[in-house]
Biopython code that builds the backbone (N, CA, C, O; Angstrom):
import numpy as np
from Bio.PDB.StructureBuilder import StructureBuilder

atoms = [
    (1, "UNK", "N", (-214.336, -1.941, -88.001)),
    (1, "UNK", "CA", (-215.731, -2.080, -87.608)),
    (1, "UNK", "C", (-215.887, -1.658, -86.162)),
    (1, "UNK", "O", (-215.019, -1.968, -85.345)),
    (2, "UNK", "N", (-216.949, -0.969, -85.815)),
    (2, "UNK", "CA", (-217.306, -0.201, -84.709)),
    (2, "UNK", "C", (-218.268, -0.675, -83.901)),
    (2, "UNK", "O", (-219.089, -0.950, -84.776)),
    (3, "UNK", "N", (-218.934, -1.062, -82.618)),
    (3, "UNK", "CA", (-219.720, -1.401, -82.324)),
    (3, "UNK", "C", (-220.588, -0.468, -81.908)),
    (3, "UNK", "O", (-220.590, 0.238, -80.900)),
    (4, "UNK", "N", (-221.301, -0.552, -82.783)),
    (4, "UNK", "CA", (-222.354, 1.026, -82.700)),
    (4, "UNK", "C", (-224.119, 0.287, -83.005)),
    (4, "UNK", "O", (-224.594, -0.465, -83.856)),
    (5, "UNK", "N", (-224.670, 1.027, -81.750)),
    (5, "UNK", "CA", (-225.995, 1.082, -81.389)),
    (5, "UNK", "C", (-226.486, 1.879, -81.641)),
    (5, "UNK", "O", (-226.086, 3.037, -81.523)),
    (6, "UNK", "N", (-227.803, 1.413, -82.189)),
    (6, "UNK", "CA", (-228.919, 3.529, -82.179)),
    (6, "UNK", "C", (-229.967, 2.711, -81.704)),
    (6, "UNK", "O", (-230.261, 1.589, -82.117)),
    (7, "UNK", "N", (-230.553, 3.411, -80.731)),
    (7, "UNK", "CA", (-231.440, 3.284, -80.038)),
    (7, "UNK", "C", (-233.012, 3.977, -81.036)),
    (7, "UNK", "O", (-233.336, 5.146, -80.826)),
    (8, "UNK", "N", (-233.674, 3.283, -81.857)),
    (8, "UNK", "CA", (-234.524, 4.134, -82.577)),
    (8, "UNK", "C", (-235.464, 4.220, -81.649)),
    (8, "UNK", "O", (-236.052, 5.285, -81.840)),
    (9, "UNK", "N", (-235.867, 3.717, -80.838)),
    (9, "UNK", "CA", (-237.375, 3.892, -79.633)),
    (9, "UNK", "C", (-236.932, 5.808, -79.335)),
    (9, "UNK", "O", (-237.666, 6.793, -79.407)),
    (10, "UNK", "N", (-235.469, 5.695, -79.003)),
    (10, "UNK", "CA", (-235.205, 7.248, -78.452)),
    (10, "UNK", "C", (-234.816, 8.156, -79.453)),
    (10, "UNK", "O", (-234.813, 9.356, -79.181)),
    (11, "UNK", "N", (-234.480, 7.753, -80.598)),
    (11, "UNK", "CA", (-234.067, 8.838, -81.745)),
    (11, "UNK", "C", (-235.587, 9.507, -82.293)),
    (11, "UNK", "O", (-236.622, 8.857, -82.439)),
    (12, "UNK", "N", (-235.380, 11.251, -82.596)),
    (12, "UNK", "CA", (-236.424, 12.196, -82.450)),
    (12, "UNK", "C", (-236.841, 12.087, -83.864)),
    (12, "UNK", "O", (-237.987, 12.012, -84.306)),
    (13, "UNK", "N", (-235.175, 12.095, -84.802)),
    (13, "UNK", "CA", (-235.028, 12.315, -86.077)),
    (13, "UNK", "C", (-234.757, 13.617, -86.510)),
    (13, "UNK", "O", (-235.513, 14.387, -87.102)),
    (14, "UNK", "N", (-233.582, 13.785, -86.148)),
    (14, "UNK", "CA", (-233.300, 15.281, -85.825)),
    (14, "UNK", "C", (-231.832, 15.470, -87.313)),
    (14, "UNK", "O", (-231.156, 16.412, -87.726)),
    (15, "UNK", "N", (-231.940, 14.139, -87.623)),
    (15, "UNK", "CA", (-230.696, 14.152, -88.874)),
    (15, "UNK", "C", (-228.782, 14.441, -88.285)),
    (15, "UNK", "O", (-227.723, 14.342, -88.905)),
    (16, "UNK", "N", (-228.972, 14.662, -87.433)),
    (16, "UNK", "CA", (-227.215, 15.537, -87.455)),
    (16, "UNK", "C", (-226.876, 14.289, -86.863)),
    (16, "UNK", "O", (-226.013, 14.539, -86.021)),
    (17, "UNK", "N", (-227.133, 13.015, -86.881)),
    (17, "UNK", "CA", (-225.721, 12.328, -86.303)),
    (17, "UNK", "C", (-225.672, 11.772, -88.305)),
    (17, "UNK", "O", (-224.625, 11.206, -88.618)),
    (18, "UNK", "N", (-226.678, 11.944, -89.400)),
    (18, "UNK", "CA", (-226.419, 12.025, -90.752)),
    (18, "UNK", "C", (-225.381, 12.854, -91.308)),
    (18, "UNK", "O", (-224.297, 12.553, -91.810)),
    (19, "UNK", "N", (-226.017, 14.110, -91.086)),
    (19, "UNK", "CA", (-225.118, 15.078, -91.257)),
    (19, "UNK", "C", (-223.739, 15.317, -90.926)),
    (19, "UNK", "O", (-223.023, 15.926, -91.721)),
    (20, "UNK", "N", (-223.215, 14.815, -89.615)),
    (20, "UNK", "CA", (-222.156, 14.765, -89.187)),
    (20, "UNK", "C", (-221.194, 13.372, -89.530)),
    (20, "UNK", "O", (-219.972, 13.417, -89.386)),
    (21, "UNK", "N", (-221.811, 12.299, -89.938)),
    (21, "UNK", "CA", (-220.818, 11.243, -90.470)),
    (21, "UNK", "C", (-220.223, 11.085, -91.298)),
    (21, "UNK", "O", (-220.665, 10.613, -92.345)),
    (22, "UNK", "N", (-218.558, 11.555, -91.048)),
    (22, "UNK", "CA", (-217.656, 11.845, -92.258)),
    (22, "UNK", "C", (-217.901, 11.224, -94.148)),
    (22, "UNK", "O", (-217.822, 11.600, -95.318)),
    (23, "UNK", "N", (-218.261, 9.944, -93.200)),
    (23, "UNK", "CA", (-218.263, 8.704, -94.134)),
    (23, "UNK", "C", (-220.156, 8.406, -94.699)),
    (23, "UNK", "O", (-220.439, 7.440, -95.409)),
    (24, "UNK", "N", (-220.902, 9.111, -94.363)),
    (24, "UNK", "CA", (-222.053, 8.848, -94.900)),
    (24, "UNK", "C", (-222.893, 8.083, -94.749)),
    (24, "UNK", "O", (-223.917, 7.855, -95.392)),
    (25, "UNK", "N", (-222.240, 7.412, -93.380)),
    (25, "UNK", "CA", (-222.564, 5.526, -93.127)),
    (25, "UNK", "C", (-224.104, 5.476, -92.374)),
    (25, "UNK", "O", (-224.735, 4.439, -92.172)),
    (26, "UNK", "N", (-224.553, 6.876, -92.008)),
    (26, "UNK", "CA", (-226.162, 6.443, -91.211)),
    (26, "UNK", "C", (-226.876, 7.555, -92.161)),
    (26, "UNK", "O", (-226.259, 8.303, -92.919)),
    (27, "UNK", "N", (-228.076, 7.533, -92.010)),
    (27, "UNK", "CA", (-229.149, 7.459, -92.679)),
    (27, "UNK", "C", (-230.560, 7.225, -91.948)),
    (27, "UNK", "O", (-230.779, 6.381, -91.079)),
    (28, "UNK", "N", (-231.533, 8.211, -92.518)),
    (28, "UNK", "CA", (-233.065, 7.745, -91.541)),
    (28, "UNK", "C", (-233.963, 6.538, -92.321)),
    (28, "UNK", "O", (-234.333, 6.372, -93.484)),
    (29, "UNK", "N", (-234.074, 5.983, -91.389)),
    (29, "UNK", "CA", (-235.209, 4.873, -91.778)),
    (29, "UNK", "C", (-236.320, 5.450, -91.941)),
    (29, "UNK", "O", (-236.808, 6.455, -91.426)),
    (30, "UNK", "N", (-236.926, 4.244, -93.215)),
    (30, "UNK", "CA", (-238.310, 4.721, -93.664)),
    (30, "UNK", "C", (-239.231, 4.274, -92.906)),
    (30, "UNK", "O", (-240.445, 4.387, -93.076)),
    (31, "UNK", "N", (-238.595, 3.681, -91.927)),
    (31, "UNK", "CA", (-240.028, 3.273, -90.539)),
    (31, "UNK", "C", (-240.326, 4.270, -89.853)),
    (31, "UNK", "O", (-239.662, 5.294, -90.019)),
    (32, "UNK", "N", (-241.331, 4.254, -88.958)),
    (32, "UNK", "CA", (-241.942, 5.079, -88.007)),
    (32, "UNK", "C", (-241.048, 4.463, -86.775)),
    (32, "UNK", "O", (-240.268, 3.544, -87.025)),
    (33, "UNK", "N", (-241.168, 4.968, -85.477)),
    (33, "UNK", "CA", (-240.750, 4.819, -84.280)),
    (33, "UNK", "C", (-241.875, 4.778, -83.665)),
    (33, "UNK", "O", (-242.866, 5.089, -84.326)),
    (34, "UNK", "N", (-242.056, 4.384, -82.221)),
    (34, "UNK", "CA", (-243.785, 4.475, -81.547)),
    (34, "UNK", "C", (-243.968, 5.719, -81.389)),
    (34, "UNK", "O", (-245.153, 5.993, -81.202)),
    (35, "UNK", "N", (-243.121, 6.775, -81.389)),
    (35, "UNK", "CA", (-242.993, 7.998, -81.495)),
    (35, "UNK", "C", (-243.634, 8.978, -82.577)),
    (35, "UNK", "O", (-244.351, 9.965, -82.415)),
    (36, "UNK", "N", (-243.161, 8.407, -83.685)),
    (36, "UNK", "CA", (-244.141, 8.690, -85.140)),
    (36, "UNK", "C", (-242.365, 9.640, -85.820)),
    (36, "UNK", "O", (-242.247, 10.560, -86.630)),
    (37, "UNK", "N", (-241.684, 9.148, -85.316)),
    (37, "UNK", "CA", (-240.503, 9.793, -86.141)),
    (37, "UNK", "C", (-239.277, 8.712, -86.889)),
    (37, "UNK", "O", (-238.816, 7.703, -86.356)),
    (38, "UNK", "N", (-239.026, 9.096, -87.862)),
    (38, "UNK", "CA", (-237.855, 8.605, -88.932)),
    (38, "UNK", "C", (-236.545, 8.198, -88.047)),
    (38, "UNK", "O", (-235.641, 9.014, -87.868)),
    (39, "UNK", "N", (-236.503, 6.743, -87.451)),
    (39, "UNK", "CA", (-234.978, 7.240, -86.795)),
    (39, "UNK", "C", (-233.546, 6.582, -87.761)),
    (39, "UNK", "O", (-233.462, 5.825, -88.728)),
    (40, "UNK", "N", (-232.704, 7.211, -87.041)),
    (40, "UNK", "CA", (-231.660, 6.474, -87.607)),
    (40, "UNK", "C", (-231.020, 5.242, -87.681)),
    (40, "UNK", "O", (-231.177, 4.502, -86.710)),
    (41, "UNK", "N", (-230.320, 4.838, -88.624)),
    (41, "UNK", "CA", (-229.999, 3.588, -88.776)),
    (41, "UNK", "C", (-228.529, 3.599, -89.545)),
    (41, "UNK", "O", (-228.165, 4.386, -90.419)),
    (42, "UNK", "N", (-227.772, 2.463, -88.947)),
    (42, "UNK", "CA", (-226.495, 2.453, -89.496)),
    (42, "UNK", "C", (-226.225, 1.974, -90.820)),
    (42, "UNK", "O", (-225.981, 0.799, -90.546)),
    (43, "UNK", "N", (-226.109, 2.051, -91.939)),
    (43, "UNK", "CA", (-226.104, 1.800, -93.229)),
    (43, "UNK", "C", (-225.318, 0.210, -93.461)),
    (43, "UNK", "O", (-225.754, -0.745, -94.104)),
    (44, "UNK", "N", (-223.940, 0.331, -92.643)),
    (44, "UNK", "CA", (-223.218, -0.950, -92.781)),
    (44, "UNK", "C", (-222.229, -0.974, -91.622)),
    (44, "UNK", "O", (-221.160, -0.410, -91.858)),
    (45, "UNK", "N", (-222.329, -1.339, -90.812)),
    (45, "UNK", "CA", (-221.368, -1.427, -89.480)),
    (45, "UNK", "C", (-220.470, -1.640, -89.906)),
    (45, "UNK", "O", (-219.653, -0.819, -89.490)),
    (46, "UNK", "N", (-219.862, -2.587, -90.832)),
    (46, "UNK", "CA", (-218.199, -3.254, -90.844)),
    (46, "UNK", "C", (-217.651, -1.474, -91.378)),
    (46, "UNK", "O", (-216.513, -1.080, -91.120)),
    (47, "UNK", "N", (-218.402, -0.831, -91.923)),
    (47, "UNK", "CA", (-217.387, 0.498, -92.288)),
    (47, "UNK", "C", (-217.346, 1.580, -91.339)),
    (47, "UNK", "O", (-216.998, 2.620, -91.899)),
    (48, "UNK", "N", (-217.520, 1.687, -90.394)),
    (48, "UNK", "CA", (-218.050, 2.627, -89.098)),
    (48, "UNK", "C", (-216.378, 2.533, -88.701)),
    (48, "UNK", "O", (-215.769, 1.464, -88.742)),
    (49, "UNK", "N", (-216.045, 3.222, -88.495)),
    (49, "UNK", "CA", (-214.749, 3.469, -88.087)),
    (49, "UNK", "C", (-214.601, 3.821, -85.981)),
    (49, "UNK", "O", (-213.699, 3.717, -85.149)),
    (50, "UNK", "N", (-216.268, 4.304, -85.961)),
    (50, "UNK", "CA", (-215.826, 4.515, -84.259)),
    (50, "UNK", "C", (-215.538, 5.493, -83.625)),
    (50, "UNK", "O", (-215.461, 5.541, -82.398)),
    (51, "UNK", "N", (-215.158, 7.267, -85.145)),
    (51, "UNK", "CA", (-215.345, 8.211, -84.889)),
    (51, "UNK", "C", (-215.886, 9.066, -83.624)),
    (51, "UNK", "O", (-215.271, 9.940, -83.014)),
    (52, "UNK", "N", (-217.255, 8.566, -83.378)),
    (52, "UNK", "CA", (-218.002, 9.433, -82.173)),
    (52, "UNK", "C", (-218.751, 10.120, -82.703)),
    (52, "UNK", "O", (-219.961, 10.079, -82.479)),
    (53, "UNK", "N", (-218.134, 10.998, -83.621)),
    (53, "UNK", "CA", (-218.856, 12.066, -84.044)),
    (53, "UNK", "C", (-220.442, 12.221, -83.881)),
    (53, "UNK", "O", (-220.915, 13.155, -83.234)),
    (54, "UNK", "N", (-221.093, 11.426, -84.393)),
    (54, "UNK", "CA", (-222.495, 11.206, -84.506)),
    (54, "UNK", "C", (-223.177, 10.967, -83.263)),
    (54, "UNK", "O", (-224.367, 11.272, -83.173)),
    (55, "UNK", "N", (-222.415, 10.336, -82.067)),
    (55, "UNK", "CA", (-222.523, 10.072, -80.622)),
    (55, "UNK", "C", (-222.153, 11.460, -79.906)),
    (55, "UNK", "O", (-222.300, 11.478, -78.684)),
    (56, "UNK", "N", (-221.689, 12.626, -80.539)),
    (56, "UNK", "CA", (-221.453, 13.655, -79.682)),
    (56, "UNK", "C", (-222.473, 14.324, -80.104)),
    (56, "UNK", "O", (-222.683, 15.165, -79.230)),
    (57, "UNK", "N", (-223.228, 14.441, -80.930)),
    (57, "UNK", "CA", (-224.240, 15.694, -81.989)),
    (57, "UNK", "C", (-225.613, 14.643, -81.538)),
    (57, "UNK", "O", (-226.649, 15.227, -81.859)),
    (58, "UNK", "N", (-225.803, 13.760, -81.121)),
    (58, "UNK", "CA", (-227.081, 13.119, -80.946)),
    (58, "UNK", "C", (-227.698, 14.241, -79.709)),
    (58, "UNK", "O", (-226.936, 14.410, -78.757)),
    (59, "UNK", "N", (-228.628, 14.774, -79.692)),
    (59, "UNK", "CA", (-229.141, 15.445, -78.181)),
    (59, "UNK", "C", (-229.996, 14.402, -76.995)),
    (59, "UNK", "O", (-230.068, 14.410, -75.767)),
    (60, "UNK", "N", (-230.491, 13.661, -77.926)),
    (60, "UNK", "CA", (-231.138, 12.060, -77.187)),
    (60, "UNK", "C", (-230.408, 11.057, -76.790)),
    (60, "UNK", "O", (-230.941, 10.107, -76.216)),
    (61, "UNK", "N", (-229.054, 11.097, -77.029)),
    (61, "UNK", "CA", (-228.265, 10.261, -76.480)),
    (61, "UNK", "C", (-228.745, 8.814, -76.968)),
    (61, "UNK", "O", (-228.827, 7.815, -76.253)),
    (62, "UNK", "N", (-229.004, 8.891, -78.148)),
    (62, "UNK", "CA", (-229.560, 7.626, -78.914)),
    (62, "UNK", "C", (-228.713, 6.901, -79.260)),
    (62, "UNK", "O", (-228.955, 5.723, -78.997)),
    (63, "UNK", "N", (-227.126, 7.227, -80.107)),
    (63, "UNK", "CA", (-226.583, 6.546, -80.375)),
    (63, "UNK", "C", (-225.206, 6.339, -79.691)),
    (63, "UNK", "O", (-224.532, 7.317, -79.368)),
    (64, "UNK", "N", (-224.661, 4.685, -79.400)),
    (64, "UNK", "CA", (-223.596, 4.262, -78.626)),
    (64, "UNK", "C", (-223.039, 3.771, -79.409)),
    (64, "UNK", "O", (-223.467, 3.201, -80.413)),
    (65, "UNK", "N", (-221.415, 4.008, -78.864)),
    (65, "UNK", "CA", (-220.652, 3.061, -79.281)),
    (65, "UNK", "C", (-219.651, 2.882, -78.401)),
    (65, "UNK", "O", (-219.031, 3.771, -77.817)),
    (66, "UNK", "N", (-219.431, 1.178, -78.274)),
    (66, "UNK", "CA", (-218.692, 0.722, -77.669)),
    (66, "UNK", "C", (-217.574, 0.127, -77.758)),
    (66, "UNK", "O", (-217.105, 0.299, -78.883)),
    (67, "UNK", "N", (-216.718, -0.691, -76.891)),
    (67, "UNK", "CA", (-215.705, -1.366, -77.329)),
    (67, "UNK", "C", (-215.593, -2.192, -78.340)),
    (67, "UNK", "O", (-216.679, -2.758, -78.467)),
    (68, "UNK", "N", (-214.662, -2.641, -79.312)),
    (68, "UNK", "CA", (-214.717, -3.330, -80.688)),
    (68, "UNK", "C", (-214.022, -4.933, -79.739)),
    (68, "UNK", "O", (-212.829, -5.166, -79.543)),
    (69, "UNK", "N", (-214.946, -5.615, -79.402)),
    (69, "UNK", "CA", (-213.939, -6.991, -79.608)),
    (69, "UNK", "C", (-213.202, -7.428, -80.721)),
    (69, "UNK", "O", (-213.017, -8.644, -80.693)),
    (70, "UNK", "N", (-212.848, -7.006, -81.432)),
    (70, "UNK", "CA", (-211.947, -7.294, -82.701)),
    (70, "UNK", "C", (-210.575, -6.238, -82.933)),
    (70, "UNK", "O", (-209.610, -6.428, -83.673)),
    (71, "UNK", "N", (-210.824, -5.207, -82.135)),
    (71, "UNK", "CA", (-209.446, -4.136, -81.567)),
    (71, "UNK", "C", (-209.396, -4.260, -80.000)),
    (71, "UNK", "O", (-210.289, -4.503, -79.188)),
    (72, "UNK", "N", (-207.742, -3.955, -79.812)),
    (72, "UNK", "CA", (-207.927, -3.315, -78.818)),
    (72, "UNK", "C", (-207.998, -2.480, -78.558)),
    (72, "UNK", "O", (-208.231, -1.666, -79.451)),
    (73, "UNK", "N", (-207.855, -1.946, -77.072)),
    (73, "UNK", "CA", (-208.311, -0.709, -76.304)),
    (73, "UNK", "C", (-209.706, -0.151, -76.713)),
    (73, "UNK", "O", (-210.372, -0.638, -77.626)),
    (74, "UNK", "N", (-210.065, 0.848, -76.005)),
    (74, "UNK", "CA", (-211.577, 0.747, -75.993)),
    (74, "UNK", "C", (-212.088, 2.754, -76.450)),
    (74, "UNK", "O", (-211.832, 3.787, -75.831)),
    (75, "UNK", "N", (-212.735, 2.561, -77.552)),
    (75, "UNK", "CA", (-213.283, 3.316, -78.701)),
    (75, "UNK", "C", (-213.537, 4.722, -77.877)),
    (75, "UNK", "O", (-213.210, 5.727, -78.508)),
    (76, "UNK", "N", (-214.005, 4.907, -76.727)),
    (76, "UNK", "CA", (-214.607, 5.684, -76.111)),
    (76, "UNK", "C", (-213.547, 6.572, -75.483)),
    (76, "UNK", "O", (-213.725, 7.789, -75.439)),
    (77, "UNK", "N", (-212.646, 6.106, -75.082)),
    (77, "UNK", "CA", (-211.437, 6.250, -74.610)),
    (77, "UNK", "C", (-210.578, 7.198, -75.412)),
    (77, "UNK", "O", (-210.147, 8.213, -74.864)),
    (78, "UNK", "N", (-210.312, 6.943, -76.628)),
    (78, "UNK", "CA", (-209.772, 7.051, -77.831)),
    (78, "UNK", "C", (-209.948, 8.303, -78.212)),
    (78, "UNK", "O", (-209.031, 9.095, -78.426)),
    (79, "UNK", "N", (-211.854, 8.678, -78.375)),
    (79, "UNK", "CA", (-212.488, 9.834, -78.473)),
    (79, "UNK", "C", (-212.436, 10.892, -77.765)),
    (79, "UNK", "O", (-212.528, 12.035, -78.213)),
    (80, "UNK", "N", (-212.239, 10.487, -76.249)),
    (80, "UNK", "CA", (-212.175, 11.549, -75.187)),
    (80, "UNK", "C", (-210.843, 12.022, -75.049)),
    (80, "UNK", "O", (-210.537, 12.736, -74.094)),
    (81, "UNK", "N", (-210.158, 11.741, -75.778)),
    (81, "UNK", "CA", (-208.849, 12.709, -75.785)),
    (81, "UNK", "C", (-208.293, 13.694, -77.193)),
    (81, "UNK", "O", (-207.283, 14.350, -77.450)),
    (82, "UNK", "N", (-209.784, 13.314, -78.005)),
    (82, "UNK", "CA", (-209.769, 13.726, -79.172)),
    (82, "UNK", "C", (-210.794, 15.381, -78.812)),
    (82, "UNK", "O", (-210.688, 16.312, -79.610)),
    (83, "UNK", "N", (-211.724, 15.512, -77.541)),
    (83, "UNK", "CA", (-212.172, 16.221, -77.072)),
    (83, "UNK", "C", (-211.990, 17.345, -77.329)),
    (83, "UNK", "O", (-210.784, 17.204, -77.531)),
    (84, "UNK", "N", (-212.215, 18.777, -77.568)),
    (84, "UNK", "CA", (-211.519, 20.054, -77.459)),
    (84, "UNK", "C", (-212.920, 20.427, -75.667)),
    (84, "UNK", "O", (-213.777, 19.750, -75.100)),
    (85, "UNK", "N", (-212.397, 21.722, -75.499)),
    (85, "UNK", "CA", (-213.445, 22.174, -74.383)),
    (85, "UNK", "C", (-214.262, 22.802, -75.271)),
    (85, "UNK", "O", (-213.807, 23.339, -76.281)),
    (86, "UNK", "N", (-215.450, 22.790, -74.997)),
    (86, "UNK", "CA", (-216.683, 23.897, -75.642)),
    (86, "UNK", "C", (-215.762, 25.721, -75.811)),
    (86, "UNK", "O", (-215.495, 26.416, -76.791)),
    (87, "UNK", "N", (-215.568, 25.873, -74.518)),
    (87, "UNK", "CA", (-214.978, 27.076, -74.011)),
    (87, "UNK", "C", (-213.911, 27.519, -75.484)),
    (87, "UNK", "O", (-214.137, 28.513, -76.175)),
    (88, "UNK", "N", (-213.136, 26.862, -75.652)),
    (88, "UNK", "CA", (-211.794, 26.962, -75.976)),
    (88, "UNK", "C", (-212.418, 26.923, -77.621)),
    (88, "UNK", "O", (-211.851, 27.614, -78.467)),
    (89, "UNK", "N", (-213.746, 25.978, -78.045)),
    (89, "UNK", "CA", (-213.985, 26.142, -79.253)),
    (89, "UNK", "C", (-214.511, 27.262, -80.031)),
    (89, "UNK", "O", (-214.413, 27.594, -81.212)),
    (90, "UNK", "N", (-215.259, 27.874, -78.722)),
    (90, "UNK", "CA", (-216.489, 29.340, -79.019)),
    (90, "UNK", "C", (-215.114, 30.645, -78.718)),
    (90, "UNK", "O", (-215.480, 31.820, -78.698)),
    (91, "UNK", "N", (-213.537, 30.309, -78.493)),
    (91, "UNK", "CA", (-212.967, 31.709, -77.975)),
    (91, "UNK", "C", (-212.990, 32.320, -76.966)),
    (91, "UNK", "O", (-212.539, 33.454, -76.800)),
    (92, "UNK", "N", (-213.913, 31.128, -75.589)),
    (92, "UNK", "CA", (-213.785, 31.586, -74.356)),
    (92, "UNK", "C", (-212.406, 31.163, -73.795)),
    (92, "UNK", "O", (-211.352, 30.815, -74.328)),
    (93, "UNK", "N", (-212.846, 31.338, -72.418)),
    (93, "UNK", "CA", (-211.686, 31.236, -71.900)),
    (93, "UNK", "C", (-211.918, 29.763, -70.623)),
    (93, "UNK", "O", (-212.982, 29.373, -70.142)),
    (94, "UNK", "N", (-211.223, 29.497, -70.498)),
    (94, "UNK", "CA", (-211.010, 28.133, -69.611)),
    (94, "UNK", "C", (-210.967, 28.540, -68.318)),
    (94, "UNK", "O", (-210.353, 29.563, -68.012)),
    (95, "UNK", "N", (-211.658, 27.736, -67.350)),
    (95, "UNK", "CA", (-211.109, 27.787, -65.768)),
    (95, "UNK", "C", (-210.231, 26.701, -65.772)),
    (95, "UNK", "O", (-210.566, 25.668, -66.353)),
    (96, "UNK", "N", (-209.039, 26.800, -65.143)),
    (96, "UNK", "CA", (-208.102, 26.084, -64.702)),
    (96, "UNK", "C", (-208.340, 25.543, -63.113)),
    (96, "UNK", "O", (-207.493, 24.834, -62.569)),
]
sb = StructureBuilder()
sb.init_structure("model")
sb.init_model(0)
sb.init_chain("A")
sb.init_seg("    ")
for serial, (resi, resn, name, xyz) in enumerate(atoms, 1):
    if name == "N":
        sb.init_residue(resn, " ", resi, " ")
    sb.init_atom(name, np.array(xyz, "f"), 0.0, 1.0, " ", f" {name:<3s}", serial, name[0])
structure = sb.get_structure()
């Protein structure tokens, strides 16, 4: 289980943190936002594994996730070494 936030006040409803969750686990709500858009919502936290994925593809920076008090070491951490460079993904080249 992951401790994962979505901020729906800031989600546009843009679908790709859906699209991108290995596991299928978010989904848009059938509510409005004060915004007038569908945001996302986590389906079932205890199955959220903590991935990121969906936290890297958000452009609103809507959804967080944080440390698991129930693991250690800390989720965010974990992810950023899972990182590739943009550069290195598109076939550019890196500054060193």
């Amino acid at each position: 289980m992951a401790n994962i936030k979505i901020d729906s006040q800031r989600c546009k409803g843009c679908c790709l943190c859906v699209a991108e969750c290995p596991l299928g686990n978010i989904r848009m709500s059938e509510i409005f936002n004060k915004a007038g858009h569908h945001y996302a919502e986590i389906i079932d936290k205890d199955k959220c594994t903590g991935c990121a994925l969906c936290c890297q593809m958000c452009p609103d920076m809507a959804i967080r996730i944080g440390p698991n008090p129930q693991r250690p070491g800390n989720i965010k951490e974990a992810t950023q070494s899972k990182k590739t460079p943009v550069a290195s993904r598109v076939g550019g080249k890196l500054k060193r």
